[in-house]
PLY file of the C-alpha trace (Angstrom):
ply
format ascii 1.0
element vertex 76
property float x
property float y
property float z
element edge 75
property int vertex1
property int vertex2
end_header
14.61 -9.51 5.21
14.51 -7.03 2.29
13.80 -9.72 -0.15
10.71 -10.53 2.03
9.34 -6.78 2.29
9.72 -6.36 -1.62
7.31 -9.43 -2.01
4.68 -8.51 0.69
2.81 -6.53 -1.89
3.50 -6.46 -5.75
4.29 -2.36 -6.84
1.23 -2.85 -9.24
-0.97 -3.74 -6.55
-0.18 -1.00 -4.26
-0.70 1.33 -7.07
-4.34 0.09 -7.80
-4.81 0.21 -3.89
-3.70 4.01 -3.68
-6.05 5.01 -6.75
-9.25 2.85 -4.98
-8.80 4.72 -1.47
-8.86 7.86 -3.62
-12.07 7.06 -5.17
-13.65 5.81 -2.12
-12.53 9.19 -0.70
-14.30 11.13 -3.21
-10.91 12.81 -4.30
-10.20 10.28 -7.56
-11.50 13.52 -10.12
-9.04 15.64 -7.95
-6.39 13.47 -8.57
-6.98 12.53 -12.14
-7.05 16.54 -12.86
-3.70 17.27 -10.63
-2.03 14.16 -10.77
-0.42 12.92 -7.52
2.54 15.92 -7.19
-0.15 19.13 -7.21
-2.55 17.11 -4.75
-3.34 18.63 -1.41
-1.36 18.03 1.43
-4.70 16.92 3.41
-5.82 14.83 0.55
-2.76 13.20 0.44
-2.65 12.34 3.76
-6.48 10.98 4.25
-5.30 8.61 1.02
-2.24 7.69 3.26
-4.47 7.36 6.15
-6.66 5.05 4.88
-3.68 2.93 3.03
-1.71 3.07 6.71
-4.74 1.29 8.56
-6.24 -0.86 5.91
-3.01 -1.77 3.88
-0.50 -2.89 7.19
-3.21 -5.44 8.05
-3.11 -6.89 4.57
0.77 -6.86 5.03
1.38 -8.01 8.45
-0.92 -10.67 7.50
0.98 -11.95 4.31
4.40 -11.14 6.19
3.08 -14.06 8.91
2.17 -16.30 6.00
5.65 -15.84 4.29
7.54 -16.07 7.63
5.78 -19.64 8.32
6.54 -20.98 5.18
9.98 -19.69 4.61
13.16 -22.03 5.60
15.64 -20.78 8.21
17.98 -20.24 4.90
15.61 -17.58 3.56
15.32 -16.06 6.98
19.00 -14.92 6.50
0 1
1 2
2 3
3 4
4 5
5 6
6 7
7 8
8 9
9 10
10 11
11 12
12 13
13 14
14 15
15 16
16 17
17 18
18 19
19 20
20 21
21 22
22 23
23 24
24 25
25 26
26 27
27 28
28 29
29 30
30 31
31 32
32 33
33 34
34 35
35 36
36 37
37 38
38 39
39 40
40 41
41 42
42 43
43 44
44 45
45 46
46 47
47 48
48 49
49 50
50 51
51 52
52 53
53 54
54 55
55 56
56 57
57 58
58 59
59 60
60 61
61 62
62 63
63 64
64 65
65 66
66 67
67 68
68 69
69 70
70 71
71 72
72 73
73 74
74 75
């Protein structure tokens, strides 16, 4: 199962993901300034908000494609 959660979503892809909520947030200068570690609590979170909602669909939805194609051996 751990194999199939590391392919859901490549780590480069996330990371674009995470820096276009931000812009579409308005916070992207904010970020670019501060860098992810001196970034508001609250900003952080409405990034993580928007990533929770938006981003588990994506997954859940490649996680059902992966799952139907997989044999029972990869399953394991």
């Amino acid at each position: 199962m751990a194999q199939i959660r590391s392919q859901l979503l490549p780590a480069a892809v996330r990371e674009r993901f995470k820096y276009e909520v931000a812009q579409d947030l308005g916070l992207f200068q904010d970020l670019a300034e501060r860098g992810w570690a001196d970034m508001k609590t609250r900003d952080l979170g409405r990034i993580g908000g928007k990533i929770g909602g938006n981003m588990v669909k994506v997954l859940i939805r490649r996680a059902e494609t992966m799952l139907a194609d997989a044999t029972p051996d990869e399953l394991t």
